[in-house]
Residue, then its C-alpha position, 0 to 999 in steps of 0.5 A: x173650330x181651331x180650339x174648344x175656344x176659338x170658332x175659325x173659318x178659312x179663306x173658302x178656296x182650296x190649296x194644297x198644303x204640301x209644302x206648307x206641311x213639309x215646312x211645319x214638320x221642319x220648324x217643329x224639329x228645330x231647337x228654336x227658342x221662340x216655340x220653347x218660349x210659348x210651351x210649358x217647358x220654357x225656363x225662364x231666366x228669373x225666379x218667380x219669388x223674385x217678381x211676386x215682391x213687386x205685386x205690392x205696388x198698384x201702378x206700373x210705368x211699362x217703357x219698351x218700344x216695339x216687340x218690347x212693350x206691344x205683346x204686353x199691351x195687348x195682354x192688359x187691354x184684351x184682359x182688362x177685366x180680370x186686372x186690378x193694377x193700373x199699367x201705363x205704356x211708354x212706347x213713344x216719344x211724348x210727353x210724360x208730365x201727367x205720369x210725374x203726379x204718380x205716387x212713387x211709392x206705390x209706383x214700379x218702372x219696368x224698362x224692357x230692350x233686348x239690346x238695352x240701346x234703343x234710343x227712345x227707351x233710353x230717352x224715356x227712362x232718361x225723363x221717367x225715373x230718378x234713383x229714388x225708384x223702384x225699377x226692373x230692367x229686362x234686357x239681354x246679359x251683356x253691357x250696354x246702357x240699360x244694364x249699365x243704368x241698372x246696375x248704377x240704380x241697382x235696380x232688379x234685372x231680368x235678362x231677355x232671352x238674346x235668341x227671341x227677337x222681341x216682336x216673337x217674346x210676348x210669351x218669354x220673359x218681356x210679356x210674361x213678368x208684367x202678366x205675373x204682375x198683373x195677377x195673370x196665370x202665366x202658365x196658362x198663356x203658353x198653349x203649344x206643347x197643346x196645339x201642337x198635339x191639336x190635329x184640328x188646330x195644326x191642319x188649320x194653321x196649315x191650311x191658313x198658310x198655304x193660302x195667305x201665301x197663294x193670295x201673296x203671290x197673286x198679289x193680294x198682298x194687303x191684310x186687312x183686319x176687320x176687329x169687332x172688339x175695341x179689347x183686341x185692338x192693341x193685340x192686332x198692333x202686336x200682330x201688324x208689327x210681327x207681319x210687317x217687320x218679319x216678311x217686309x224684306x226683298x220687295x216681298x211681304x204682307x201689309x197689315x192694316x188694322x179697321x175698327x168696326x163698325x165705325x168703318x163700315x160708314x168710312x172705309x167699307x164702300x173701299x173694301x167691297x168695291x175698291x181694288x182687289x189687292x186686299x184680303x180679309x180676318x174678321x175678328x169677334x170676341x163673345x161677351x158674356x155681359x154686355x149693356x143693353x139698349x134701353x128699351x122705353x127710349x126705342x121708337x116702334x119702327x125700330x122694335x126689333x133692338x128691344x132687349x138686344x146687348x152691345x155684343x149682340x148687335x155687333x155680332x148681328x154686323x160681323x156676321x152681315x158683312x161675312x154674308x156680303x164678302x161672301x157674296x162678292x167673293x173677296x178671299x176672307x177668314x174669321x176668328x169668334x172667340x168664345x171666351x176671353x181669357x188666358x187660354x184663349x189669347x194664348x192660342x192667338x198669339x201661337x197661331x199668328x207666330x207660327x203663321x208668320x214664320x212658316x210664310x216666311x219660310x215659304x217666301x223664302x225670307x228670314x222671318x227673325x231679322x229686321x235689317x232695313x230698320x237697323x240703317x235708320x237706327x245708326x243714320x239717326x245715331x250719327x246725326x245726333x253725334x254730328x249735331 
C-alpha cells in the first residue's frame, strides 16, 4: 500500500536503499520551490477571488505547450466526472477553425509559458483571440511577448512562479488556476507535507527508486506503461515529458513508453514478453465504482462466465493476468491500483512521480531541472525563421 488510496507493488527484487535514502534526506532539506508547490504551504502569486470571477464562463481555450498545458489535461481528463466546464487544449501546431464557432461571451482563454516566448504559444493565441476577449496569461513577471500582449489586451495576469520549470508546475499556479476553474478542490491535490510524513509512502518511493536506477544501469532503461484506464492517459503523457526531458542528458536516462491495454495485448504484448529484454514495466489501474455491464441475453452459453460482469471487471481480470505471466517470466514490473478517482488521489501521483524523477537524476548524476538540448532546436528554428 503507498497511500489509503493507492494499492502499490514493487519491482520484486531487492536492493539497497542507502543511497537513495541519503539523497531524499538531502532534497527535503533544500529550500526547493518544486516541493513548496505540492504542500499546503504554497503561496500562490494570485488572490483566489480574482479567479473565481471567471468561473461564469462555460468553455475554456487552454493554449501552453509542454509542462504548460499537460499537468492540467491530465487533471481534466482523469477527473472528467467531477467537471461540468468544457476545457479545450491547444498544445500543437493544428488548425483551430471549429474552436472560431465558440461563443465568445461565454468562452475565457488561458495562455500559459513560463518564458511567455514559446514560439507555437505565441503562434496559437496569434490565431486564437482578438481584443474583444476575455483572457488570463500565466507567465513569468518579466517583459517578453506574452506579457507584453497582455498588458496591450489588458488581459488579467497570473505570474508563473520562474523557479518551477513547467513540466514539475502541475501543482503551482499553471495546473492549479484551470483546477480552480474547473470547480476542483485545489487544496486537496497538494499531498506532500502528508506523504512526506507517510513511512510507508517514503520507504516505497525509496525503495522504487533504487531499483528503477539498478534496471537503468543494467541497461533496462525503456519505461513502458501498461495503463488500463483511457482517463489516466494524458496523466501518463505529463509523466513521459517529466521522464524524458528530465534525465534524457549525457547519453543517460530513461525512455518512457505509454501502451493502452488492452488493445495492445493483440499488437505489441507478444514484444513484451518475448521481444529484447531492455524494458521494464508499471502497470496501471484505476477502480471504477460504475461501470457498464455486458448484456447478458446477448451472451451465448459458452461464454456464460461474462454474464453479470462491468467493464471495469473485466479489465482488471486482464491487468491481474498479465501481472500473473510477467511474473511468471520474471520481467522486472510494479503496479499502481488506485482505489478512488479523485483529488487526493492524483495528487499523491503526481508527488510521487516528481519526487521519483528528481532523486534518479540525482542519482545519475544529471540536473533534472534544465533541458539544454531542447534550447539549440528552439534558437536554430528561430533563425531560419528570421533568415527567410
Amino acid at each position: 500500500m503507498l497511500t489509503k488510496k493507492i494499492l502499490f507493488k514493487n519491482f520484486s527484487f531487492k536492493r539497497s536503499n542507502k543511497k537513495i535514502l541519503i539523497l531524499f534526506q538531502k532534497l527535503i532539506k533544500e529550500d526547493n520551490e518544486i516541493l513548496i508547490s505540492m504542500g499546503n504551504f504554497y503561496k500562490e502569486s494570485y488572490l483566489k477571488k480574482k479567479v473565481l470571477k471567471f468561473r461564469k464562463f462555460k468553455r475554456f481555450n487552454l493554449v501552453g505547450m509542454g509542462g504548460s498545458v499537460l499537468g492540467t489535461r491530465s487533471i481534466y481528463s482523469f477527473l472528467n466526472h467531477k467537471i461540468k466546464k468544457i476545457f479545450s487544449f491547444k498544445d500543437n501546431l493544428i488548425d483551430y477553425k471549429q474552436d472560431l464557432k465558440f461563443n465568445k461571451k461565454d468562452t475565457l482563454n488561458i495562455i500559459v509559458s513560463k518564458s511567455g516566448n514559446t514560439l507555437e504559444t505565441i503562434i496559437n493565441t496569434n490565431i486564437l483571440i482578438n481584443k474583444k476577449q476575455n483572457n488570463i496569461f500565466i507567465t513569468e513577471n518579466k517583459k517578453s511577448y506574452l506579457m507584453n500582449l497582455a498588458e496591450k489586451l489588458k488581459s488579467e495576469i497570473i505570474y508563473h512562479n520562474n523557479y518551477i520549470g513547467g513540466r514539475y508546475s502541475v501543482l503551482s499556479e499553471v495546473g492549479m488556476v484551470p483546477a480552480q476553474l474547473m470547480g476542483l478542490n485545489v487544496n486537496k491535490f497538494r499531498r506532500f507535507n502528508y506523504l512526506v510524513k507517510n513511512k510507508k509512502f517514503i520507504n516505497a518511493l525509496i525503495s522504487n527508486v533504487s531499483k528503477i536506477l539498478h534496471l537503468a544501469n543494467n541497461k533496462k532503461c525503456n519505461s513502458i506503461i501498461l495503463n488500463y484506464d483511457e482517463k489516466s492517459l494524458e496523466f501518463f503523457q505529463w509523466y513521459q515529458q517529466l521522464v524524458a526531458e528530465s534525465l534524457g542528458k549525457k547519453s543517460k536516462g530513461i525512455l518512457p513508453i505509454i501502451s493502452q491495454m488492452p488493445k495492445d495485448n493483440h499488437s505489441l504484448m507478444q514484444f513484451y514478453l518475448d521481444g529484447f529484454k531492455k524494458n521494464f514495466y508499471t502497470f496501471h489501474f484505476v477502480e471504477e465504482s460504475s461501470s457498464r455491464k455486458i448484456v447478458n441475453n446477448t451472451i451465448l452459453n459458452s461464454h456464460s462466465y461474462l454474464k453479470n460482469k462491468s467493464i471495469n471487471e473485466i479489465k482488471r481480470s486482464q491487468f491481474n493476468a498479465s501481472r500473473k505471466v510477467f511474473e511468471q517470466k520474471n520481467i522486472p514490473h510494479r503496479s499502481f491500483i488506485i482505489k478512488k478517482r479523485d483529488e487526493e488521489s492524483l495528487g499523491e501521483l503526481f508527488t510521487f512521480f516528481i519526487l521519483e524523477t528528481i532523486l534518479l537524476g540525482k542519482a545519475m548524476n544529471i540536473n533534472p531541472y534544465d533541458q539544454p538540448a531542447v534550447e539549440l532546436i528552439k534558437k536554430e528554428t528561430s533563425q531560419i525563421l528570421k533568415r527567410a
